[in-house]
N, C-alpha and C positions, 0 to 999 in steps of 0.2 A: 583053873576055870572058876568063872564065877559062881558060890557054891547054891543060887538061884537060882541058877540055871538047868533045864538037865540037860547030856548031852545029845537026848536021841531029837533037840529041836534044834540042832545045828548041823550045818554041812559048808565044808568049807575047801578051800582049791577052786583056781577057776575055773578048771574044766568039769569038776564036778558042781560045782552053783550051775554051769552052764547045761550040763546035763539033768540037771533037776529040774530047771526053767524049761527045756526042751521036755520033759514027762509031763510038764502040767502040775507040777506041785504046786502048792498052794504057799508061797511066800509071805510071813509078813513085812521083813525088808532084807534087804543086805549090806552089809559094813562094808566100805573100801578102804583099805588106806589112801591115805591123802599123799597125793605125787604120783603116785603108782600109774603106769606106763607100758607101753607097747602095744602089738596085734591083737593077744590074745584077752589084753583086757578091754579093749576097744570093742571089739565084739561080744564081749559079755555087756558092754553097758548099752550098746542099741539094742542085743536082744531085752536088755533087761527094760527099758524105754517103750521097748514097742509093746511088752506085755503090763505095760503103765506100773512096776513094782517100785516102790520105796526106795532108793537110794541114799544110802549116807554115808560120809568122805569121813573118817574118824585117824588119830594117833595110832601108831601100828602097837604102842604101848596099849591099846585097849583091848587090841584082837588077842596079842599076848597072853593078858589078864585073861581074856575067855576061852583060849584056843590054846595048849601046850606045843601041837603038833604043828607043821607045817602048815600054815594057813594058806600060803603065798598074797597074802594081803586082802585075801576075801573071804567074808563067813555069813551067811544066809542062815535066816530066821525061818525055819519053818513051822507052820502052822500046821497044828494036828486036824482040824478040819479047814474044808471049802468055805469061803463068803460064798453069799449068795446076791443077787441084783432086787435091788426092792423094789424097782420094776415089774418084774417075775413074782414076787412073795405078796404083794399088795392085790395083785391080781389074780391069786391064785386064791386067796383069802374072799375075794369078793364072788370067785366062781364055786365056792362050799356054799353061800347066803350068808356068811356070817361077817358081821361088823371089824375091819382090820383093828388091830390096837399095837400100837409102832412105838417104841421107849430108843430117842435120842439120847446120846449121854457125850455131851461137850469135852474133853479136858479130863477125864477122868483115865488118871495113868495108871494107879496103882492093881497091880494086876488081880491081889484078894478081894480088893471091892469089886474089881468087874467081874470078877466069878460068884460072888456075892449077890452081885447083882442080879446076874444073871438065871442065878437059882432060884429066888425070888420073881424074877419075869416069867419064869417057866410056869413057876404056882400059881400065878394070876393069870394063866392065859394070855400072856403077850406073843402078839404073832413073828415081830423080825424084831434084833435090836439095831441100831443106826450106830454105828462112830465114823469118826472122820480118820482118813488114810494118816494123819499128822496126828502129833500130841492125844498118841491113846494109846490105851492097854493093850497086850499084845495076846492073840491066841495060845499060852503055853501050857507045858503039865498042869502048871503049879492054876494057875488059869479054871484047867479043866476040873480039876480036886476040887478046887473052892468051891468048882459051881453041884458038885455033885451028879457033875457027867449030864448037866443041863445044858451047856455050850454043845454037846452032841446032839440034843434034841431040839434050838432054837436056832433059826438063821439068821446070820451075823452079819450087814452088810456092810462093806468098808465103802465110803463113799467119798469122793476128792474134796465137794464145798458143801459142807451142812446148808450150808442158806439154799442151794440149790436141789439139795435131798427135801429139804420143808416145803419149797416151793413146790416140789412134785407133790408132795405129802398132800398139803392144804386143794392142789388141782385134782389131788384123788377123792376128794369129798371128806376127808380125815381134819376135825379142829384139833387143832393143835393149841397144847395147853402148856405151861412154863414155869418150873416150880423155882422161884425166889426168896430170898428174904426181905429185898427191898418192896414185895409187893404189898399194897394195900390189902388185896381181896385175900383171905384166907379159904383153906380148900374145905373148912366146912357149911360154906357160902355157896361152892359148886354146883351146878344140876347139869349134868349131862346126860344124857343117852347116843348110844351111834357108834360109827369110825372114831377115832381121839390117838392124839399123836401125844406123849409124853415127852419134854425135856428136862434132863438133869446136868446139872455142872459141877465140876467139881469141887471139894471142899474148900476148897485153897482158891481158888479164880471163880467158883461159880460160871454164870451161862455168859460167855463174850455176848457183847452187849447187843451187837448186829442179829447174833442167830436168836438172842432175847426179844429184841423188838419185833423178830418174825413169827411170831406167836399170834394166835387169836387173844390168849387169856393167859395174865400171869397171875399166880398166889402163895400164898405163903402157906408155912404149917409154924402153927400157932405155939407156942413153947413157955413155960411159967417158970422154970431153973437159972439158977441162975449163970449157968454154963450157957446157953439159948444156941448150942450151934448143936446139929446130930453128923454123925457117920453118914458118908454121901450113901452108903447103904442103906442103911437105915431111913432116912428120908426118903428114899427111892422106892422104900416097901412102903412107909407112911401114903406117899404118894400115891402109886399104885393103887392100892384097896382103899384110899379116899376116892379115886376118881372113878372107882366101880360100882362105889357103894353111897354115892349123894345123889 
Protein backbone atom coordinates (compact mmCIF):
# COMPACT_ATOMS: atom_id res chain seq x y z
CA UNK A 1 0.00 0.00 0.00
CA UNK A 2 0.94 3.19 -0.84
CA UNK A 3 2.83 4.33 2.49
CA UNK A 4 0.70 7.95 1.86
CA UNK A 5 -2.01 6.64 2.18
CA UNK A 6 -3.78 5.46 5.26
CA UNK A 7 -5.85 2.54 5.14
CA UNK A 8 -9.03 3.56 7.12
CA UNK A 9 -9.56 6.20 3.61
CA UNK A 10 -10.04 3.22 1.46
CA UNK A 11 -12.73 0.57 0.91
CA UNK A 12 -12.61 -1.58 -1.70
CA UNK A 13 -14.80 -4.79 -3.48
CA UNK A 14 -17.73 -3.95 -5.35
CA UNK A 15 -20.09 -4.74 -3.26
CA UNK A 16 -18.70 -3.11 -0.61
CA UNK A 17 -17.82 0.53 -2.66
CA UNK A 18 -21.61 -0.25 -3.48
CA UNK A 19 -22.67 -0.43 -0.17
CA UNK A 20 -20.84 2.53 1.03
CA UNK A 21 -22.39 4.65 -1.95
CA UNK A 22 -25.72 3.24 -0.77
CA UNK A 23 -25.00 4.68 3.20
CA UNK A 24 -24.30 8.14 1.81
CA UNK A 25 -20.63 8.05 2.39
CA UNK A 26 -18.88 10.80 1.24
CA UNK A 27 -16.54 9.72 -1.63
CA UNK A 28 -13.84 11.53 -3.11
CA UNK A 29 -13.55 9.11 -6.24
CA UNK A 30 -13.15 5.46 -7.02
CA UNK A 31 -10.48 3.62 -9.04
CA UNK A 32 -11.65 1.04 -11.61
CA UNK A 33 -9.67 -1.13 -13.36
CA UNK A 34 -9.58 -0.57 -16.99
CA UNK A 35 -11.55 -3.51 -18.95
CA UNK A 36 -13.22 -4.73 -15.98
CA UNK A 37 -16.77 -6.22 -16.87
CA UNK A 38 -19.96 -7.76 -16.05
CA UNK A 39 -23.42 -7.05 -13.94
CA UNK A 40 -22.10 -6.36 -10.94
CA UNK A 41 -19.84 -3.64 -12.00
CA UNK A 42 -22.39 -2.07 -14.32
CA UNK A 43 -24.47 -1.38 -11.47
CA UNK A 44 -21.86 0.01 -9.35
CA UNK A 45 -21.05 2.60 -12.19
CA UNK A 46 -24.85 3.99 -12.73
CA UNK A 47 -25.23 4.00 -9.22
CA UNK A 48 -21.97 5.62 -8.97
CA UNK A 49 -23.12 8.35 -12.02
CA UNK A 50 -26.36 9.06 -10.55
CA UNK A 51 -24.66 10.17 -7.14
CA UNK A 52 -22.32 12.33 -9.85
CA UNK A 53 -18.93 10.61 -8.01
CA UNK A 54 -15.54 10.72 -9.74
CA UNK A 55 -14.64 7.96 -11.71
CA UNK A 56 -11.33 6.75 -12.81
CA UNK A 57 -10.41 3.76 -15.21
CA UNK A 58 -6.71 3.10 -13.83
CA UNK A 59 -3.93 -0.29 -14.53
CA UNK A 60 -4.93 -2.94 -12.06
CA UNK A 61 -1.07 -2.67 -11.29
CA UNK A 62 -2.04 0.65 -9.27
CA UNK A 63 -4.80 -0.87 -7.29
CA UNK A 64 -2.20 -3.54 -6.52
CA UNK A 65 0.38 -0.92 -5.34
CA UNK A 66 -2.60 0.34 -2.91
CA UNK A 67 -4.57 -2.54 -2.06
CA UNK A 68 -2.72 -5.99 -1.01
CA UNK A 69 -6.12 -7.57 -0.53
CA UNK A 70 -8.67 -8.56 -2.92
CA UNK A 71 -9.65 -5.42 -4.36
CA UNK A 72 -11.68 -7.18 -7.39
CA UNK A 73 -10.76 -4.20 -9.36
CA UNK A 74 -12.35 -1.50 -7.26
CA UNK A 75 -11.21 0.90 -4.32
CA UNK A 76 -13.09 4.07 -3.26
CA UNK A 77 -11.60 7.03 -1.77
CA UNK A 78 -13.28 8.14 1.08
CA UNK A 79 -13.50 11.30 2.55
CA UNK A 80 -13.28 11.79 6.20
CA UNK A 81 -15.80 14.66 6.00
CA UNK A 82 -19.10 15.74 3.98
CA UNK A 83 -18.81 18.74 0.99
CA UNK A 84 -20.92 20.96 1.45
CA UNK A 85 -23.20 23.05 -1.50
CA UNK A 86 -21.97 26.64 -1.72
CA UNK A 87 -25.38 27.36 -2.52
CA UNK A 88 -26.29 26.43 1.12
CA UNK A 89 -22.88 28.05 2.80
CA UNK A 90 -23.22 31.36 0.87
CA UNK A 91 -26.55 31.64 2.12
CA UNK A 92 -26.37 30.74 5.27
CA UNK A 93 -23.35 33.31 5.70
CA UNK A 94 -25.67 36.01 4.35
CA UNK A 95 -28.52 35.08 6.90
CA UNK A 96 -25.88 35.46 10.36
CA UNK A 97 -25.31 39.52 8.53
CA UNK A 98 -22.18 38.84 8.02
CA UNK A 99 -20.11 39.43 4.65
CA UNK A 100 -19.38 35.76 2.96
CA UNK A 101 -15.42 35.43 2.16
CA UNK A 102 -15.22 32.20 -0.27
CA UNK A 103 -11.17 31.12 -1.19
CA UNK A 104 -11.06 29.19 -4.69
CA UNK A 105 -8.03 27.13 -5.16
CA UNK A 106 -7.59 25.93 -9.02
CA UNK A 107 -5.05 22.98 -9.52
CA UNK A 108 -3.83 22.82 -6.40
CA UNK A 109 -3.02 18.89 -5.84
CA UNK A 110 -0.69 18.63 -3.30
CA UNK A 111 -2.51 17.46 -0.22
CA UNK A 112 -0.07 19.37 2.69
CA UNK A 113 -0.72 22.48 1.01
CA UNK A 114 -4.45 22.03 0.94
CA UNK A 115 -4.47 21.38 4.66
CA UNK A 116 -2.11 24.22 4.84
CA UNK A 117 -4.21 25.96 3.30
CA UNK A 118 -6.85 25.25 4.79
CA UNK A 119 -5.55 26.01 8.43
CA UNK A 120 -4.77 29.25 7.43
CA UNK A 121 -8.60 30.00 5.84
CA UNK A 122 -9.77 28.83 9.23
CA UNK A 123 -7.66 31.70 11.02
CA UNK A 124 -8.92 34.40 8.78
CA UNK A 125 -12.38 33.63 8.91
CA UNK A 126 -13.00 32.18 5.61
CA UNK A 127 -16.54 31.02 5.28
CA UNK A 128 -16.31 27.69 2.42
CA UNK A 129 -13.34 26.68 0.37
CA UNK A 130 -14.25 26.05 -3.49
CA UNK A 131 -12.14 23.13 -5.64
CA UNK A 132 -13.02 21.72 -8.53
CA UNK A 133 -14.33 17.70 -8.58
CA UNK A 134 -10.93 17.20 -11.10
CA UNK A 135 -7.33 18.09 -10.59
CA UNK A 136 -7.35 18.66 -6.75
CA UNK A 137 -6.44 17.68 -3.44
CA UNK A 138 -8.18 15.01 -1.99
CA UNK A 139 -10.12 15.07 1.76
CA UNK A 140 -7.41 12.50 3.51
CA UNK A 141 -5.81 11.92 7.02
CA UNK A 142 -2.77 13.25 5.98
CA UNK A 143 -5.08 16.31 4.55
CA UNK A 144 -6.72 16.62 7.95
CA UNK A 145 -3.26 16.60 10.20
CA UNK A 146 -1.87 19.51 8.01
CA UNK A 147 -4.82 21.51 8.45
CA UNK A 148 -4.86 21.09 12.25
CA UNK A 149 -8.33 19.56 12.27
CA UNK A 150 -9.46 22.93 10.30
CA UNK A 151 -10.89 20.76 7.36
CA UNK A 152 -13.32 19.59 10.33
CA UNK A 153 -14.47 23.06 10.99
CA UNK A 154 -14.62 24.76 7.25
CA UNK A 155 -16.86 23.63 4.54
CA UNK A 156 -15.39 22.14 1.56
CA UNK A 157 -17.23 22.42 -1.54
CA UNK A 158 -16.40 20.28 -4.55
CA UNK A 159 -17.97 21.68 -7.40
CA UNK A 160 -17.95 20.23 -11.38
CA UNK A 161 -16.89 23.91 -13.32
CA UNK A 162 -15.16 26.64 -11.37
CA UNK A 163 -16.26 29.16 -13.97
CA UNK A 164 -19.69 28.17 -13.12
CA UNK A 165 -19.10 28.14 -9.15
CA UNK A 166 -17.62 32.15 -9.75
CA UNK A 167 -20.47 32.92 -11.85
CA UNK A 168 -22.78 31.91 -8.85
CA UNK A 169 -20.10 33.66 -6.63
CA UNK A 170 -19.97 37.15 -8.57
CA UNK A 171 -24.49 36.77 -8.75
CA UNK A 172 -24.19 36.33 -5.06
CA UNK A 173 -22.83 39.99 -4.53
CA UNK A 174 -19.10 38.34 -3.66
CA UNK A 175 -16.09 40.33 -5.99
CA UNK A 176 -14.01 38.24 -6.78
CA UNK A 177 -10.48 38.83 -6.71
CA UNK A 178 -7.36 36.69 -8.40
CA UNK A 179 -4.03 36.31 -7.07
CA UNK A 180 -1.24 36.24 -10.10
CA UNK A 181 1.92 37.04 -11.02
CA UNK A 182 1.33 38.18 -14.22
CA UNK A 183 -0.67 40.95 -12.68
CA UNK A 184 -0.03 44.45 -12.84
CA UNK A 185 -1.93 45.60 -9.79
CA UNK A 186 -0.19 44.51 -6.55
CA UNK A 187 -2.32 43.57 -3.34
CA UNK A 188 -0.95 46.45 -1.51
CA UNK A 189 -2.91 48.81 -4.16
CA UNK A 190 -6.34 46.91 -2.89
CA UNK A 191 -9.28 48.61 -1.05
CA UNK A 192 -11.89 46.45 -0.48
CA UNK A 193 -14.59 46.09 2.01
CA UNK A 194 -17.85 43.44 1.70
CA UNK A 195 -18.49 39.68 0.35
CA UNK A 196 -14.72 38.92 -1.73
CA UNK A 197 -14.17 35.58 -3.31
CA UNK A 198 -10.41 34.65 -3.36
CA UNK A 199 -8.60 32.70 -6.11
CA UNK A 200 -5.35 30.69 -5.90
CA UNK A 201 -3.61 28.38 -8.42
CA UNK A 202 -1.26 26.41 -8.02
CA UNK A 203 2.42 26.66 -7.99
CA UNK A 204 3.22 24.79 -10.97
CA UNK A 205 0.01 25.94 -13.54
CA UNK A 206 -1.25 28.98 -11.54
CA UNK A 207 -4.97 30.05 -12.26
CA UNK A 208 -6.28 28.43 -15.90
CA UNK A 209 -6.49 31.36 -17.63
CA UNK A 210 -10.57 31.14 -18.27
CA UNK A 211 -11.29 30.88 -14.38
CA UNK A 212 -8.42 33.94 -14.34
CA UNK A 213 -10.34 36.18 -16.59
CA UNK A 214 -13.46 35.46 -14.55
CA UNK A 215 -12.37 37.59 -11.96
CA UNK A 216 -13.20 41.19 -11.08
CA UNK A 217 -9.49 42.04 -9.93
CA UNK A 218 -6.33 40.46 -10.57
CA UNK A 219 -2.82 41.18 -8.43
CA UNK A 220 0.12 40.28 -7.62
CA UNK A 221 2.15 39.95 -4.19
CA UNK A 222 5.05 41.96 -4.74
CA UNK A 223 8.61 40.06 -3.97
CA UNK A 224 12.44 41.63 -3.76
CA UNK A 225 14.43 37.84 -3.68
CA UNK A 226 15.77 36.64 -5.85
CA UNK A 227 13.88 33.18 -5.85
CA UNK A 228 10.47 35.70 -6.51
CA UNK A 229 8.07 32.60 -6.46
CA UNK A 230 6.36 31.66 -2.70
CA UNK A 231 4.71 28.24 -1.43
CA UNK A 232 1.16 28.33 -2.90
CA UNK A 233 0.55 28.34 0.98
CA UNK A 234 2.20 30.70 1.71
CA UNK A 235 0.88 33.22 -0.73
CA UNK A 236 -2.51 32.01 -0.02
CA UNK A 237 -2.00 33.40 3.76
CA UNK A 238 0.03 36.60 2.02
CA UNK A 239 -3.25 36.87 0.28
CA UNK A 240 -5.77 36.37 2.75
CA UNK A 241 -4.63 39.08 5.40
CA UNK A 242 -3.72 41.33 2.48
CA UNK A 243 -7.22 41.39 1.23
CA UNK A 244 -8.63 41.96 5.03
CA UNK A 245 -6.33 44.32 5.84
CA UNK A 246 -6.11 47.17 2.64
Amino acid sequence: MNKERKIEDLVFGIRTVIEAVNQGKTINKVLIQKGLTGDLIKELLVLLNQNKVLIQKVPVQKLNHMVKKNHQGVIAMISPVAYHELDWVVQTVYEKGEDPFVLVLDRVKDVRNFGAIARTAECFGVHAIVIPNKDAALITSDAIKTSAGALYKIPVCKVNHLNSAIDFIKGSGLKVFACSEKAKLTINELKHNGPLALIMGSEEDGIDDKVLNNSHVQFAIPMKGEIASLNVSVASAVAMYGLQHN
